[in-house]
PASEBA-1860 file (N, C-alpha, C; in nm, 3 decimals):
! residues 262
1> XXXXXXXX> 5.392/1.061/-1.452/5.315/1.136/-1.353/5.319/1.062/-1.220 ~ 5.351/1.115/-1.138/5.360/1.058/-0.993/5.202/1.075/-0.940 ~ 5.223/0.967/-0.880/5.074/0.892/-0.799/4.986/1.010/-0.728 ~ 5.093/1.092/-0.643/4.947/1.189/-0.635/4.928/1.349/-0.683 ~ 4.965/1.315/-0.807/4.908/1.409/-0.931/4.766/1.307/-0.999 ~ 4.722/1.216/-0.983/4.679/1.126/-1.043/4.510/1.129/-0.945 ~ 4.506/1.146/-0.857/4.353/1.187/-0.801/4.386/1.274/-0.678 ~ 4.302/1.340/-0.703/4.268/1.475/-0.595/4.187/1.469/-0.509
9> XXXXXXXX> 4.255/1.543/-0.420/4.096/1.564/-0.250/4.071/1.695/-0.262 ~ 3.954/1.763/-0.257/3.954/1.961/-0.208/3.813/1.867/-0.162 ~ 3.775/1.944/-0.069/3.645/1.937/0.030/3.597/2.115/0.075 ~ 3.483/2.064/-0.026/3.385/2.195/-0.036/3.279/2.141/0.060 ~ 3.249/2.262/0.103/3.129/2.235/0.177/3.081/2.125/0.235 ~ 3.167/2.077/0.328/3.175/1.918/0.387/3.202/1.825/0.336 ~ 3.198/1.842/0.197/3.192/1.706/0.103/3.323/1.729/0.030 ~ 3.359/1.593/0.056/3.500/1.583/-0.020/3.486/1.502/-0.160
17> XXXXXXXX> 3.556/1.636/-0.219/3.542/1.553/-0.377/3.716/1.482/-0.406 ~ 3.695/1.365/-0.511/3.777/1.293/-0.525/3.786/1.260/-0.673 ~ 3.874/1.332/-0.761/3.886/1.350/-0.881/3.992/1.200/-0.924 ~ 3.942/1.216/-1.019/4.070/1.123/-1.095/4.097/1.153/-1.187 ~ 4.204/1.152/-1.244/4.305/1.261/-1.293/4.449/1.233/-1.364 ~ 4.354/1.141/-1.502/4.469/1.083/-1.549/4.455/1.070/-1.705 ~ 4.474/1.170/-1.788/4.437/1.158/-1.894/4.475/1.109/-1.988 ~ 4.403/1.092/-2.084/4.267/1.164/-2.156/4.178/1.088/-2.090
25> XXXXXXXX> 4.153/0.967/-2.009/4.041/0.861/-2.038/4.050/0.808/-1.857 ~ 4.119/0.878/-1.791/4.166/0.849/-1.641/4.117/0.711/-1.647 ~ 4.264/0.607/-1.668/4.223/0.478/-1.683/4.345/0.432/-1.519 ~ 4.260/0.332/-1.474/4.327/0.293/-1.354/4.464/0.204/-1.420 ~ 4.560/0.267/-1.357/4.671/0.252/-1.353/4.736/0.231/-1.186 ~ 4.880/0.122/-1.218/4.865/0.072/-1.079/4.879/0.205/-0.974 ~ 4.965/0.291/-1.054/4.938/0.434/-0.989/4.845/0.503/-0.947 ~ 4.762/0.476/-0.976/4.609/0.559/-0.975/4.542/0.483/-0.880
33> XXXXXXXX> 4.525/0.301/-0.885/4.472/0.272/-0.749/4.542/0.316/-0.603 ~ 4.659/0.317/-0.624/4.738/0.330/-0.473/4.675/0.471/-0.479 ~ 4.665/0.603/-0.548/4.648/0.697/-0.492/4.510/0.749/-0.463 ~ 4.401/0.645/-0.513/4.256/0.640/-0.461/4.279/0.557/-0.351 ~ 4.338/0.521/-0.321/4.332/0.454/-0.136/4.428/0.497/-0.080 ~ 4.496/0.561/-0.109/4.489/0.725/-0.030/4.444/0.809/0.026 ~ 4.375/0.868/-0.105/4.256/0.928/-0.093/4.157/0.918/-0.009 ~ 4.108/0.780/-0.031/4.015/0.731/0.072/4.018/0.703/0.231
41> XXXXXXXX> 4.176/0.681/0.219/4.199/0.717/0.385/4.235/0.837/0.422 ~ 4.215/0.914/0.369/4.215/1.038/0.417/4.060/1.111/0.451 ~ 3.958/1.048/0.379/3.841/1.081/0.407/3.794/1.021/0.482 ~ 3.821/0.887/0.517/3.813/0.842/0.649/3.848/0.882/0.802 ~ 4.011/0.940/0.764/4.032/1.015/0.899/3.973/1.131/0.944 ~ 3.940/1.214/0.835/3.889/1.350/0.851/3.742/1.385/0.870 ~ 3.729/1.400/0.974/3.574/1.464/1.054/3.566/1.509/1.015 ~ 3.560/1.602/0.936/3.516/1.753/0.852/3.453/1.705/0.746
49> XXXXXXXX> 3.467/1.586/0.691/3.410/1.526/0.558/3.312/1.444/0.596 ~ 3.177/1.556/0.558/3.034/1.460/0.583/2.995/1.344/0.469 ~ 3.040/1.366/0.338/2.975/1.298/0.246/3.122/1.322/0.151 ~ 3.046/1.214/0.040/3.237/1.177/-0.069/3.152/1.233/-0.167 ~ 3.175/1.287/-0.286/3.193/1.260/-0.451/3.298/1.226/-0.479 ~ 3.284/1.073/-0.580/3.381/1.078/-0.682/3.352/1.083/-0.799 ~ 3.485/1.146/-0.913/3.436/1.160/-1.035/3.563/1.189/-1.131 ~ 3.581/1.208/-1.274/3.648/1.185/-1.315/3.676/1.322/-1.351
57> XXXXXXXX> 3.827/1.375/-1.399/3.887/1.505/-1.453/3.834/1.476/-1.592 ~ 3.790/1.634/-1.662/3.772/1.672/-1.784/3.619/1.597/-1.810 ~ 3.583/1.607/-1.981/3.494/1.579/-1.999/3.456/1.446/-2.050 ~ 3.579/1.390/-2.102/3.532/1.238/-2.187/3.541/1.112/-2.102 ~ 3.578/1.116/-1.984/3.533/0.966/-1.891/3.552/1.011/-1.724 ~ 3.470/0.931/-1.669/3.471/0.923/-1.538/3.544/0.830/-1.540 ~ 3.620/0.658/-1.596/3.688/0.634/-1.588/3.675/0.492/-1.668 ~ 3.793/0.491/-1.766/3.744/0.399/-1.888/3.840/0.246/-1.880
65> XXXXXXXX> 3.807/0.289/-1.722/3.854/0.108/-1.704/4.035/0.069/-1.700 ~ 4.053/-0.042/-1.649/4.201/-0.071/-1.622/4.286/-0.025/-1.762 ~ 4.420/0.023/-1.746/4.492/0.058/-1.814/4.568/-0.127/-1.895 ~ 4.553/-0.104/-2.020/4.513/-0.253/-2.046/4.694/-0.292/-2.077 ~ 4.748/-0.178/-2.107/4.866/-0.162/-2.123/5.028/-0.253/-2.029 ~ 4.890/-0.259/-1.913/5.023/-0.236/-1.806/4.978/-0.414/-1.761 ~ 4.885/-0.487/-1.885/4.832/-0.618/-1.839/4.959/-0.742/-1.893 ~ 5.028/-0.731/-1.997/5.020/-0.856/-2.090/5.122/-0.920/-1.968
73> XXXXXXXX> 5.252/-0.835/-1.943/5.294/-0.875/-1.838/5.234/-0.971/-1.729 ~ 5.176/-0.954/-1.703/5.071/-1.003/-1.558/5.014/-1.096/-1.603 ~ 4.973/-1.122/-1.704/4.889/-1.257/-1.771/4.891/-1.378/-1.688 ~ 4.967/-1.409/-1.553/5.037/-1.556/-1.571/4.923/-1.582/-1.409 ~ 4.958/-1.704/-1.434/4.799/-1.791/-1.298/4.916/-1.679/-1.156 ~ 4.817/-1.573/-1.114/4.818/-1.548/-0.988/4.898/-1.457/-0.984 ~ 4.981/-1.427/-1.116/5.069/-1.305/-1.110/4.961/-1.164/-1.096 ~ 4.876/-1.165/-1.184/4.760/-1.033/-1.159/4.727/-1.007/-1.058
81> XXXXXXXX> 4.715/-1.131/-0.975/4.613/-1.080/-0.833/4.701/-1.030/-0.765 ~ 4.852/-1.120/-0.805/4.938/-1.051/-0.674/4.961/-0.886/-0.679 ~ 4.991/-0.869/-0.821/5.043/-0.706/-0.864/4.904/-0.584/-0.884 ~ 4.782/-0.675/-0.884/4.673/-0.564/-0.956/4.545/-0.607/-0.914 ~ 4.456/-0.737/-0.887/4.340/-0.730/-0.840/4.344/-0.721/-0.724 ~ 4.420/-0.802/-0.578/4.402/-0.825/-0.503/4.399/-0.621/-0.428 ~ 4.453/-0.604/-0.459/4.495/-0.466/-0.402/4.400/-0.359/-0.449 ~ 4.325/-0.353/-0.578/4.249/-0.281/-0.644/4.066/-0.371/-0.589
89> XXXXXXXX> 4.076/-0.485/-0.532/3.966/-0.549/-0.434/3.944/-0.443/-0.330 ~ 4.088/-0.441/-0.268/4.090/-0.435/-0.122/4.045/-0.261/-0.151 ~ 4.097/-0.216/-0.229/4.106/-0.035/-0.200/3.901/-0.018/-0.275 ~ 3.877/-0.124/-0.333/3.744/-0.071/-0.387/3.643/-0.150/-0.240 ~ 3.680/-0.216/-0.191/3.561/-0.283/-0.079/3.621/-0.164/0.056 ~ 3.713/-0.099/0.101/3.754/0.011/0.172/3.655/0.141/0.085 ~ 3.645/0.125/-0.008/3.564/0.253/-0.031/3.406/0.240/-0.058 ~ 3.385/0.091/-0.090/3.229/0.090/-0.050/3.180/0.062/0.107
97> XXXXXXXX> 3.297/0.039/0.241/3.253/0.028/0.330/3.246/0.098/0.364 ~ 3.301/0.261/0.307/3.354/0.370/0.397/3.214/0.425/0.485 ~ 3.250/0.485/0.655/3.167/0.507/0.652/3.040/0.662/0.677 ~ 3.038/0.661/0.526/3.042/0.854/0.472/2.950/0.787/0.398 ~ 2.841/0.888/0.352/2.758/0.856/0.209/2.855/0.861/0.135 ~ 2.871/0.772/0.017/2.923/0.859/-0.115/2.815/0.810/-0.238 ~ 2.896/0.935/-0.365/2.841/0.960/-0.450/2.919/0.934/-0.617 ~ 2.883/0.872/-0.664/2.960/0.844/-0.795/2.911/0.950/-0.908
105> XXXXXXXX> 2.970/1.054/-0.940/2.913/1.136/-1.072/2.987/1.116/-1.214 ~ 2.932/1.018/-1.257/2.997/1.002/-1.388/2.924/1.062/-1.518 ~ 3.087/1.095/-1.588/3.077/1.164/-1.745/3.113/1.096/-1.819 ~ 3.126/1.130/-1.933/3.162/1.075/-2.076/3.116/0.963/-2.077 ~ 3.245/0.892/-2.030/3.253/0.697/-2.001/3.268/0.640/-1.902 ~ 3.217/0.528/-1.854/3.251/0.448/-1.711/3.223/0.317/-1.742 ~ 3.378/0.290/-1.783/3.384/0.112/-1.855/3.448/0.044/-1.758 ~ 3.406/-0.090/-1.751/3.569/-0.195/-1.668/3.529/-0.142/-1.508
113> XXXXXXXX> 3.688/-0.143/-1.476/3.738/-0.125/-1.362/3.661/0.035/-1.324 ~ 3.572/0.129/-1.423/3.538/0.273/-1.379/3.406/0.242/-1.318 ~ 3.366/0.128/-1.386/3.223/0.128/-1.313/3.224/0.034/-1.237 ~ 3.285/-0.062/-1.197/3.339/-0.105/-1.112/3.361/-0.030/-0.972 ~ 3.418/0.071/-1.017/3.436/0.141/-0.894/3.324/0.254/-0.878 ~ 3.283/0.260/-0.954/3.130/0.359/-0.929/3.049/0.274/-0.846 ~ 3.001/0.137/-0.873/2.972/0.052/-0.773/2.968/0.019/-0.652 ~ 3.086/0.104/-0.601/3.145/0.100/-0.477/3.018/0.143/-0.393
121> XXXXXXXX> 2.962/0.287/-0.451/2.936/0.431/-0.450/2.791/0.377/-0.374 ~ 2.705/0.455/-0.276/2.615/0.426/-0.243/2.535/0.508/-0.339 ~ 2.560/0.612/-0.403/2.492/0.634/-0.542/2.559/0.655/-0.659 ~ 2.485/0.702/-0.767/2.552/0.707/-0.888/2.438/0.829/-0.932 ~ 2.531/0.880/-0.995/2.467/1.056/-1.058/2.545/1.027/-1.209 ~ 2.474/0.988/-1.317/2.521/1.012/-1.421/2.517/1.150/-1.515 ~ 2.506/1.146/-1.599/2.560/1.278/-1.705/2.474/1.217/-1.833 ~ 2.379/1.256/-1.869/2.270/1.164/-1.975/2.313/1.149/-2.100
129> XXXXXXXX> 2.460/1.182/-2.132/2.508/1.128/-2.235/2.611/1.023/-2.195 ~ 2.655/0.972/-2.068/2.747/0.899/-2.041/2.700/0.783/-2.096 ~ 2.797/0.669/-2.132/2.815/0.509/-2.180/2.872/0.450/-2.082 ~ 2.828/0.334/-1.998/2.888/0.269/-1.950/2.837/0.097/-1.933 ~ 2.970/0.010/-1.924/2.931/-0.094/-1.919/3.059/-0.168/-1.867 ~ 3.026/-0.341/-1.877/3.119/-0.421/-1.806/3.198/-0.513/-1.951 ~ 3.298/-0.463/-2.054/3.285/-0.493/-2.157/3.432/-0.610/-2.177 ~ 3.482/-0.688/-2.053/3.582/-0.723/-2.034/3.612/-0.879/-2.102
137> XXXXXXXX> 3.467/-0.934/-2.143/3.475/-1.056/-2.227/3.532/-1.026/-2.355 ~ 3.503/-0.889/-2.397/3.586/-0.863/-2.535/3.716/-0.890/-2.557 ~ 3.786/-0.885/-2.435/3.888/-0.893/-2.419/3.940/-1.066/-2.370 ~ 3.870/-1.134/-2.306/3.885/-1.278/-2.340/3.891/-1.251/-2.176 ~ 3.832/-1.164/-2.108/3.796/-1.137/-1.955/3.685/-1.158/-1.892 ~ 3.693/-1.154/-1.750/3.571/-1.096/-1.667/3.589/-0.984/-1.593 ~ 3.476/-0.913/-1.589/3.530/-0.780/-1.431/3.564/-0.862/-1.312 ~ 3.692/-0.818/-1.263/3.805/-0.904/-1.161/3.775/-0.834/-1.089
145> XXXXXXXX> 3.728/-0.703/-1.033/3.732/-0.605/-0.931/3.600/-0.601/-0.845 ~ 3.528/-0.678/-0.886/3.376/-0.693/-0.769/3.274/-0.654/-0.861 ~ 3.282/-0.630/-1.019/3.143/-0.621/-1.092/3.085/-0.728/-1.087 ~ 3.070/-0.840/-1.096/2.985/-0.942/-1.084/2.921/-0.944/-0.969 ~ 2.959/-0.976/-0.834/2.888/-0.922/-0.732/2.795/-0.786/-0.740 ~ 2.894/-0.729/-0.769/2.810/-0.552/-0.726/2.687/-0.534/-0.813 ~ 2.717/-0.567/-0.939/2.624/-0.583/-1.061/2.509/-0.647/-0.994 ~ 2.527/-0.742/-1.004/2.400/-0.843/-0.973/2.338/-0.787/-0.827
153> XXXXXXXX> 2.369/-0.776/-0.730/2.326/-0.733/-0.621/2.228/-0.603/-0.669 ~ 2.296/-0.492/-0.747/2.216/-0.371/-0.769/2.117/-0.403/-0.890 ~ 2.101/-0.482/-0.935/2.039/-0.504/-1.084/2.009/-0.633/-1.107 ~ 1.984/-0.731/-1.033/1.988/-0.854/-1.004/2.069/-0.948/-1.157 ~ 2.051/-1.049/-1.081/2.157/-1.197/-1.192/2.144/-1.144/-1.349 ~ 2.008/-1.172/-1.422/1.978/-1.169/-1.511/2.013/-1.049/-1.573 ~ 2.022/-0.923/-1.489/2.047/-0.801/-1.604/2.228/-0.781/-1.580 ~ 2.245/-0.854/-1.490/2.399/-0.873/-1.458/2.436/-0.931/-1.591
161> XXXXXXXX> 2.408/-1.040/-1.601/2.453/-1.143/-1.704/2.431/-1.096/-1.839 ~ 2.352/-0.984/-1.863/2.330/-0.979/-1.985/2.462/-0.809/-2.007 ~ 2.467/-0.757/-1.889/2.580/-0.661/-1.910/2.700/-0.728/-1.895 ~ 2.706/-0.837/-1.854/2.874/-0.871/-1.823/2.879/-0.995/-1.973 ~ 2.773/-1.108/-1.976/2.823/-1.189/-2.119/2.805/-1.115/-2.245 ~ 2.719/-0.992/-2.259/2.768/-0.947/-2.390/2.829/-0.848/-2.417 ~ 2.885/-0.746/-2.314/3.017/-0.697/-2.302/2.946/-0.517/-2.364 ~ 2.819/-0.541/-2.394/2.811/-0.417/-2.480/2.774/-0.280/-2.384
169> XXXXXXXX> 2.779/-0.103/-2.382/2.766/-0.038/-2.317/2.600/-0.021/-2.311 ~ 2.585/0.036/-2.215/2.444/0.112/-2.206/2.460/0.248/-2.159 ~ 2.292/0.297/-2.227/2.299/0.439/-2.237/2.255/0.499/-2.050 ~ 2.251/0.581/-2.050/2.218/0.618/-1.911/2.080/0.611/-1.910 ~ 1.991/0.625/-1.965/1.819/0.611/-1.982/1.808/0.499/-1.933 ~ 1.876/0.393/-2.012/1.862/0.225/-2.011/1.882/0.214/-1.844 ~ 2.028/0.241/-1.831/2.109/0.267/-1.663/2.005/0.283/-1.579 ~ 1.910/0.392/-1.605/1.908/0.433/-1.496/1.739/0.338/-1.440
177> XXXXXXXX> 1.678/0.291/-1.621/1.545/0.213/-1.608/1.595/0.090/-1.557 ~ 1.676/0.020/-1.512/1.744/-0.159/-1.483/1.817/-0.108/-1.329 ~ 1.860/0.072/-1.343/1.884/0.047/-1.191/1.998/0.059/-1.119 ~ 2.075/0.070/-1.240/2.207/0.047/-1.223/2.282/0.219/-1.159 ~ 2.196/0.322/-1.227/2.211/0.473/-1.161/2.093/0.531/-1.137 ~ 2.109/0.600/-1.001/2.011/0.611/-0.933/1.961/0.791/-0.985 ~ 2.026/0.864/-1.068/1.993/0.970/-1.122/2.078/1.027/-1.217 ~ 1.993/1.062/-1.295/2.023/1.139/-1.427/2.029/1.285/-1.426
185> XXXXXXXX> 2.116/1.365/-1.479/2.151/1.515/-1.463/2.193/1.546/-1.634 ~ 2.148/1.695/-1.636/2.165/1.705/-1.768/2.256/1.724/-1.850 ~ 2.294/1.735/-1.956/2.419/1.711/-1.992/2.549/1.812/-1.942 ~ 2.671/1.771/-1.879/2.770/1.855/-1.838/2.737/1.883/-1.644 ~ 2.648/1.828/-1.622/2.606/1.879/-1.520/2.555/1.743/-1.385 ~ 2.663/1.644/-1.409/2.637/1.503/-1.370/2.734/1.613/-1.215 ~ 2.848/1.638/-1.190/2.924/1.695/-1.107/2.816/1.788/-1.009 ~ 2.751/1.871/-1.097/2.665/1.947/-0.987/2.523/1.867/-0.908
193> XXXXXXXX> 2.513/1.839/-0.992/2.398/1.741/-0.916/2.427/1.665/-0.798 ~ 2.567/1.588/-0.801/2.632/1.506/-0.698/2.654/1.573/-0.616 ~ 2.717/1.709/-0.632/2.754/1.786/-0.515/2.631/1.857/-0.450 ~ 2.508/1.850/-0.473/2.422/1.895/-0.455/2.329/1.830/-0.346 ~ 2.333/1.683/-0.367/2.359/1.572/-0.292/2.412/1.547/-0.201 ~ 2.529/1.550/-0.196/2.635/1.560/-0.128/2.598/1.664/0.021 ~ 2.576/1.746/-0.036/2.558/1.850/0.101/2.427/1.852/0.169 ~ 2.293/1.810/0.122/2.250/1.747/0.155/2.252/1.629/0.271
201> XXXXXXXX> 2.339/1.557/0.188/2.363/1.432/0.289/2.498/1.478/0.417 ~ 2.538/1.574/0.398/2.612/1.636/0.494/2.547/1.739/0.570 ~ 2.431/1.748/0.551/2.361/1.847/0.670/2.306/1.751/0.783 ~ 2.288/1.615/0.760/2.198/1.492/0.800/2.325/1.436/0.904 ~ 2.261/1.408/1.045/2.353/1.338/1.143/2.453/1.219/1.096 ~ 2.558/1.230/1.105/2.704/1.163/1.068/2.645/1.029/1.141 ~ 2.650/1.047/1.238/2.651/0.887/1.312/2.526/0.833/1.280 ~ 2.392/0.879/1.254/2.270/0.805/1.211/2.312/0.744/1.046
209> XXXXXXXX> 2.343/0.845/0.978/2.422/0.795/0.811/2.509/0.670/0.840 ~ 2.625/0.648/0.897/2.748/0.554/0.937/2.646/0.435/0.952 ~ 2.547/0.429/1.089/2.493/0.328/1.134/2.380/0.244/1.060 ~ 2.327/0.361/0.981/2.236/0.312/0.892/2.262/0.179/0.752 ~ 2.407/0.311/0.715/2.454/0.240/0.594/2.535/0.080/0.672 ~ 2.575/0.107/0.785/2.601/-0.072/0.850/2.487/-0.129/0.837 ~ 2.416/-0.085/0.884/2.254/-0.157/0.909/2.189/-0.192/0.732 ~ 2.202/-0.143/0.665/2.181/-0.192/0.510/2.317/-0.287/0.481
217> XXXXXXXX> 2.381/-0.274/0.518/2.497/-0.377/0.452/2.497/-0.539/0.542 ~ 2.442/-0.566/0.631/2.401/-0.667/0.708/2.365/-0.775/0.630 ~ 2.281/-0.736/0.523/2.239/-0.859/0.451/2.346/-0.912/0.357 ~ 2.435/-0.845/0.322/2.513/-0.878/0.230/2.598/-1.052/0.294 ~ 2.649/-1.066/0.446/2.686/-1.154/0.487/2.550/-1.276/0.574 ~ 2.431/-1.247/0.566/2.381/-1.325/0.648/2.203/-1.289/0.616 ~ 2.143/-1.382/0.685/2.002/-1.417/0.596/1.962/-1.324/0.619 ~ 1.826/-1.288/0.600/1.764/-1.137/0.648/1.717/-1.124/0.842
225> XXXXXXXX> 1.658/-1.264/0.860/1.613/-1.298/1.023/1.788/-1.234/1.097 ~ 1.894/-1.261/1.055/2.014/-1.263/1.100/2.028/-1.123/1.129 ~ 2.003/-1.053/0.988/2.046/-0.896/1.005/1.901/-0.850/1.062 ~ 1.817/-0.838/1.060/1.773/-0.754/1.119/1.759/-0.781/1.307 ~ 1.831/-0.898/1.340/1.871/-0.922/1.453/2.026/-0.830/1.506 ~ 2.096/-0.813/1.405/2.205/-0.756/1.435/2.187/-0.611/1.389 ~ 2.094/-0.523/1.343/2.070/-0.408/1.378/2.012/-0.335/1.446 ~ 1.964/-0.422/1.552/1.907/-0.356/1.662/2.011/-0.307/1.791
233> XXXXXXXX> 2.158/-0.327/1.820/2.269/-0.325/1.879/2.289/-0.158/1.799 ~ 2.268/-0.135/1.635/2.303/-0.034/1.579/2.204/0.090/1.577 ~ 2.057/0.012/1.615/2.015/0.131/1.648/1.957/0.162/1.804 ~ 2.042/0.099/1.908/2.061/0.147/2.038/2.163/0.218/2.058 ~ 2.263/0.208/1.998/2.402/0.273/2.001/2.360/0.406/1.956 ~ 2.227/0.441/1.830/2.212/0.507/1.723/2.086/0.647/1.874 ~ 2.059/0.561/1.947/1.970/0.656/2.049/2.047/0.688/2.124 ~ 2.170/0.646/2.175/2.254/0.753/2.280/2.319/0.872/2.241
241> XXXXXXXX> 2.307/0.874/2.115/2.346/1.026/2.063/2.275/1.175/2.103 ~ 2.344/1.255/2.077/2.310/1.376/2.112/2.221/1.439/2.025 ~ 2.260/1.414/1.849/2.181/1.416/1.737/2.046/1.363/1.766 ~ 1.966/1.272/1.828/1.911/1.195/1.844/1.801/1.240/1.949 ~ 1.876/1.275/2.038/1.806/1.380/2.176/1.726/1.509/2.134 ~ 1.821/1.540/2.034/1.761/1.666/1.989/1.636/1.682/1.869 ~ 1.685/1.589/1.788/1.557/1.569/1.667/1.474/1.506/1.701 ~ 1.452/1.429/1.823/1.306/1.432/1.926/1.262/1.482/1.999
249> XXXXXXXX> 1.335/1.600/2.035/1.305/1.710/2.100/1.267/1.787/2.036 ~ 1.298/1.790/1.887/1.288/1.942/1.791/1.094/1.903/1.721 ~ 1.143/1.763/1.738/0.967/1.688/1.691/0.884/1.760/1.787 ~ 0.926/1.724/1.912/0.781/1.749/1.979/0.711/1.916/1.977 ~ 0.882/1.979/2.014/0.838/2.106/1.992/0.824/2.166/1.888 ~ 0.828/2.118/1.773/0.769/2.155/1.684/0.867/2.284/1.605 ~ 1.031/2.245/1.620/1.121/2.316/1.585/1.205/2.244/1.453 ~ 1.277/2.337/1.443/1.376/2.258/1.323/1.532/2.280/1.406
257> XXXXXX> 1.532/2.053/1.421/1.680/2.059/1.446/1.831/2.135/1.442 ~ 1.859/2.169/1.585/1.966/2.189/1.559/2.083/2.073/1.569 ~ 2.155/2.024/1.494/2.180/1.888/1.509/2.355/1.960/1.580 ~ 2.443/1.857/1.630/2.558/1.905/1.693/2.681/1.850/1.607 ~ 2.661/1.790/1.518/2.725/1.759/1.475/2.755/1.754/1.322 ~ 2.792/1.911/1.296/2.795/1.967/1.143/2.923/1.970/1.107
END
């Protein structure tokens, strides 16, 4: 299967969805990362795309982790990073910087490298029968792709450590009580919920969303006194807008925004 048969763009209603599309178990294959950062630069270039979903084709995984197949090869000090992490880093930190809400709607399964990249996601919409976890010690591994970071940051050290050293899945109930997904949808119906979301967050000013989500990511490089020193540049930039003029104008008069930028 050529690379872009392997994930899809269609953009409904502002929101561009981003399938992956590799069956039975759409497991990242080196094919499959190059054509999610693709993907992703294409939703980057395109103004028309207020907000992302991603999610997986069919019903049994949103995405069940690196294709383990395409590893033994690669085994050797530095051969992996050259052929498979370094590049599957770069295309997953390009899609958590992107700057669009996005939305992770996962089904079935989201193991490894799937939740990994759900991580990316400024949310996560599960499917209340989905399993997912970081199960790569089984394998005599760690998550190489930014779960340890991402983990711990969303779910702090301790519930990190206890999903990444004992390798075992959790249910979405568990997920969603530790934190790790920010909503539950009922079964078959993890996709509509996201997209539901999605447009939502695409009715809401583009450039206040962009600046905001900079303005939350500040802390990630520097103390808190630091960032909230360096988001005040983001939200002066964030008052010369036109969006901005108007939803304090629509306050006073006591209207509902027309924003200019749909």
């Amino acid at each position: 299967m050529s690379d872009d048969q392997l994930v899809h763009l269609e953009v409904v209603d502002q929101v561009g969805v981003v399938t992956l599309d590799n069956p039975p178990m759409n497991v990242t294959t080196l094919g499959l990362a190059r054509a999610l950062a693709d993907a992703v630069r294409r939703v980057a270039a395109d103004d028309t795309i207020r907000a992302v979903v991603l999610t997986g084709a069919g019903d049994r995984a949103f995405n069940a982790g690196s294709d383990i197949k395409e590893m033994p090869e690669m085994l050797v000090a530095g051969d992996i990073i050259r052929r498979k992490i370094a590049f599957e880093n770069e295309t997953f930190t390009y899609l958590e910087n992107l700057g669009k809400p996005t939305i992770a709607a996962l089904n079935g399964v989201a193991f490894g490298g799937g939740l990994e990249m759900a991580l990316c996601c400024d949310f996560i919409v599960a499917d209340e029968t989905t399993s997912m976890g970081l199960p790569e010690v089984k394998l005599g591994l760690f998550p190489g792709a930014g779960g340890p970071v991402r983990t711990a940051r969303r779910i702090g050290e301790a519930r990190a450590k206890q999903l990444i050293f004992l390798g075992e899945p959790l249910d979405a109930a568990i997920a969603f009580e530790w934190g790790l997904v920010d909503r539950i949808a009922p079964r078959g119906t993890a996709l509509v919920a996201a997209m539901e979301l999605g447009r939502q967050l695409a009715g809401i000013p583009a450039v206040s969303l962009r600046l905001a989500k900079g303005a939350i990511s500040l802390r990630r490089d520097m103390s808190d006194s630091q960032a909230l020193l360096a988001s005040v540049p983001l939200f002066d930039e964030v008052c010369t807008t036109a969006d901005a003029s108007e939803g304090v104008s629509a306050f006073i008069s006591r209207r509902t925004p027309a924003f200019f930028h749909r």
